[in-house]
C-alpha atoms as one frame of an Amber mdcrd trajectory, in Angstrom:
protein
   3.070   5.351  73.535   2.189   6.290  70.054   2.083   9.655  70.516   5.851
   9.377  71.769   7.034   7.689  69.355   4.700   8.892  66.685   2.841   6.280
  65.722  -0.630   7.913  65.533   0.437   9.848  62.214  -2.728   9.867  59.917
  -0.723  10.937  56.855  -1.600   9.105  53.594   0.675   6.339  52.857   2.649
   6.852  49.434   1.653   5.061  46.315   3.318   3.981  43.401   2.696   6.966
  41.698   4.268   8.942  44.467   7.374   6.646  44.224   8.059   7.168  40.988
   7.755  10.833  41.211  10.367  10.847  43.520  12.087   8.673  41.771  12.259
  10.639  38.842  13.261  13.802  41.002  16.520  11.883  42.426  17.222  11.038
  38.565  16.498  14.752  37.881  19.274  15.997  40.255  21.657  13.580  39.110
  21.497  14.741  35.377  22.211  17.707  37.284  25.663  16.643  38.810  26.587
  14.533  35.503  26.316  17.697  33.536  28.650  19.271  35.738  30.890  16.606
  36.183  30.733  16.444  31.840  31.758  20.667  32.013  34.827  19.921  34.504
  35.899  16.801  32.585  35.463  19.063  29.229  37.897  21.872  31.152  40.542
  19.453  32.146  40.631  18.155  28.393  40.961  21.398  27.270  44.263  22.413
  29.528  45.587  19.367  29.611  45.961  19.279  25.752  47.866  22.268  26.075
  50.113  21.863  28.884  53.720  19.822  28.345  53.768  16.678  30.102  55.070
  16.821  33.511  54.378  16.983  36.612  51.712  20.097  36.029  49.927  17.797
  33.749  50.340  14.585  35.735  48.381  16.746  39.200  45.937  17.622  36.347
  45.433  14.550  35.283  44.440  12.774  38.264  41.497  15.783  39.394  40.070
  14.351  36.165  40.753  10.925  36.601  38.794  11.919  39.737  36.161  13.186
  38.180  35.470  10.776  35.807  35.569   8.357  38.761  32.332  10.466  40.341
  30.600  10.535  36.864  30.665   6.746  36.802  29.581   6.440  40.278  26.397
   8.945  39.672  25.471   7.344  36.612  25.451   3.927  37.918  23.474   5.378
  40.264  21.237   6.731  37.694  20.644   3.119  36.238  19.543   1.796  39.718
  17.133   4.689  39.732  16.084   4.050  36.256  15.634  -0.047  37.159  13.581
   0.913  40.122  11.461   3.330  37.979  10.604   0.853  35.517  10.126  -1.651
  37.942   7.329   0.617  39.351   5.659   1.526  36.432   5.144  -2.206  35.526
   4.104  -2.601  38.918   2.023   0.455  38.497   0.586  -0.981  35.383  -0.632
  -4.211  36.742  -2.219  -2.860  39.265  -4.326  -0.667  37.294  -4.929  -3.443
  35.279  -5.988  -5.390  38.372  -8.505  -2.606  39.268 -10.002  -2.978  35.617
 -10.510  -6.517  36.080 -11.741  -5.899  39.196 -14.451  -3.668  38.214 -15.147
  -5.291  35.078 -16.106  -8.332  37.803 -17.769  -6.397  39.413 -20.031  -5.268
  36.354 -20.605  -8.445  34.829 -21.921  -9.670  38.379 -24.316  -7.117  38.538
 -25.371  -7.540  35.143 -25.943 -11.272  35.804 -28.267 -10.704  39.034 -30.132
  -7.827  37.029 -30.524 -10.666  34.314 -31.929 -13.002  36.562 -34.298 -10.767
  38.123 -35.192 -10.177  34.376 -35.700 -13.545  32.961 -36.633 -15.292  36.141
 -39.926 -13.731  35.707 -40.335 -15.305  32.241 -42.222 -18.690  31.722 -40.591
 -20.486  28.891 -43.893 -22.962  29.218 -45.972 -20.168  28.524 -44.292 -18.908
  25.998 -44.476 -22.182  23.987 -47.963 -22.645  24.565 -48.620 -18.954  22.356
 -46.590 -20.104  19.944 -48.241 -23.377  19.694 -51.425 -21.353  20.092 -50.241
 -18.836  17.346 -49.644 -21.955  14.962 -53.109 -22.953  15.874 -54.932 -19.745
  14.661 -53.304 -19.848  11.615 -54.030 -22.802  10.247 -57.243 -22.335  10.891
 -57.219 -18.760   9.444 -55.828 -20.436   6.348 -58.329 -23.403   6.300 -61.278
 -20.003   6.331 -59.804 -18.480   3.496 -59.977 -21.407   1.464 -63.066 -22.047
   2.424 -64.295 -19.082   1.589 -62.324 -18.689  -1.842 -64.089 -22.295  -3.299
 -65.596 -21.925  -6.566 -69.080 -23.641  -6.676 -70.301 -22.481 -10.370 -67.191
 -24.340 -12.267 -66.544 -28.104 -11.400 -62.538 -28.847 -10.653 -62.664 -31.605
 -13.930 -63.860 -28.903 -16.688 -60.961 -28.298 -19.010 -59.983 -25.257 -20.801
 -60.736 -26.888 -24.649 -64.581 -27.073 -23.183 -64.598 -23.545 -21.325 -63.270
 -22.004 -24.681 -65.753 -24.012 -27.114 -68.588 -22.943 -24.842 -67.257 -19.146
 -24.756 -67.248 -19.234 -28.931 -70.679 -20.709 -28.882 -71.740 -17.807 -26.667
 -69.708 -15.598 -29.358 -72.207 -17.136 -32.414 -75.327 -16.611 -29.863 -75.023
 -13.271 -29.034 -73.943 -12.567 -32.757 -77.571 -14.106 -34.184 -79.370 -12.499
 -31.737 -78.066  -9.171 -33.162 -78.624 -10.089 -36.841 -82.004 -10.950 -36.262
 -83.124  -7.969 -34.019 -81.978  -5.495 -37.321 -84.373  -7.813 -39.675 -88.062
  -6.699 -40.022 -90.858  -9.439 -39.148 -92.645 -10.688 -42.093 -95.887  -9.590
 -40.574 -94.656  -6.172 -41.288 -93.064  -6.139 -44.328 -96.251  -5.441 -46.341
 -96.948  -2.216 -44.347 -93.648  -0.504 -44.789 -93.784   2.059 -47.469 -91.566
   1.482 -50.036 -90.069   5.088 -50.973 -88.009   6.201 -54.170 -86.069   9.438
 -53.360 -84.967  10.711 -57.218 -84.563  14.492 -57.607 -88.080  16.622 -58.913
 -85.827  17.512 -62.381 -85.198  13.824 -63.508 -88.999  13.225 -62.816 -89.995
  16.016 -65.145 -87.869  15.145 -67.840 -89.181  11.653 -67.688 -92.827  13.091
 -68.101 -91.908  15.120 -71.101 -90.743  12.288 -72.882
């Protein structure tokens, strides 16, 4: 039965963008037939204009009353076709747009599952107890360090009045133990020469005298 009456064709059904093709191809050869309808009406102008009325003119007149008759019809014609067209391309659009939705669904469900594989492997319970862990180890790292920076050798209740007193004291110590390492012992004094460096000239002339 189907291959009687044809029914097993396998051709590709049309789609919208083969619609509007064709579409557009009917419109083509209309623009065709207005612009030769336009060239006839233009002739018929032209004699008329120049021929007397009568009944010349009058048999004249009505092949372009004719003609302007088809024009109308063709481009009435044209604005179904153009109606259709635009119909088609809207139609056209929102399906495209559907397909983008469609995939964009499609991607954001894939991403989900991918994100659940991800982060169902994650224990946020474990994850708290580093960080409380974390917060653990550094306390203590900061309870070491000050530990280790205390300062035994100066009390926390000596002022800065006393440490500066004390440091001038030191000043007046270190000062008379200079003076007194320059000074000769008495014990000695006795057995250091005493020397008197004048020139041999003055010491002659003092002779002579």
């Amino acid at each position: 039965m189907n291959r009687l009456f044809g029914g097993g064709s396998k051709a590709p059904k049309p789609t919208l963008n083969d619609a509007v093709d064709s579409i557009d191809g009917r419109m083509a050869s209309l623009d065709v037939s207005l612009s030769k309808l336009n060239s006839e009406l233009s002739a018929y102008q032209q004699k008329m204009s120049k021929m007397r009325d009568g009944p010349g003119k009058n048999a004249m007149k009505q092949k372009a009353l004719k003609v302007l008759k088809q024009r109308k019809q063709i481009e009435a014609q044209k604005d179904q076709l153009q109606s259709q067209s635009w119909n088609m391309q809207q139609a056209q659009m929102t399906t495209e747009n559907l397909k983008n939705v469609m995939v964009t669904v499609d991607v954001m469900k894939q991403t989900n599952k991918d994100l659940k594989k991800q982060y169902g492997k994650i224990n946020i319970d474990k994850i708290e107890d580093l960080q409380d862990e974390m917060a653990d180890l550094l306390d203590i790292s900061s309870e070491i360090q000050e530990t280790m920076s205390r300062n035994y050798n100066v009390p926390d209740d000596v002022s800065e009045s006393e440490l500066d007193a004390e440091l001038e004291a030191l000043g007046e110590e270190l000062e008379f133990e200079a003076n007194e390492g320059e000074s000769v012992p008495s014990y000695l004094e006795e057995q250091v020469p005493q020397f008197v460096d004048e020139p041999v000239e003055e010491s002659h002339k003092v002779a002579a005298s």
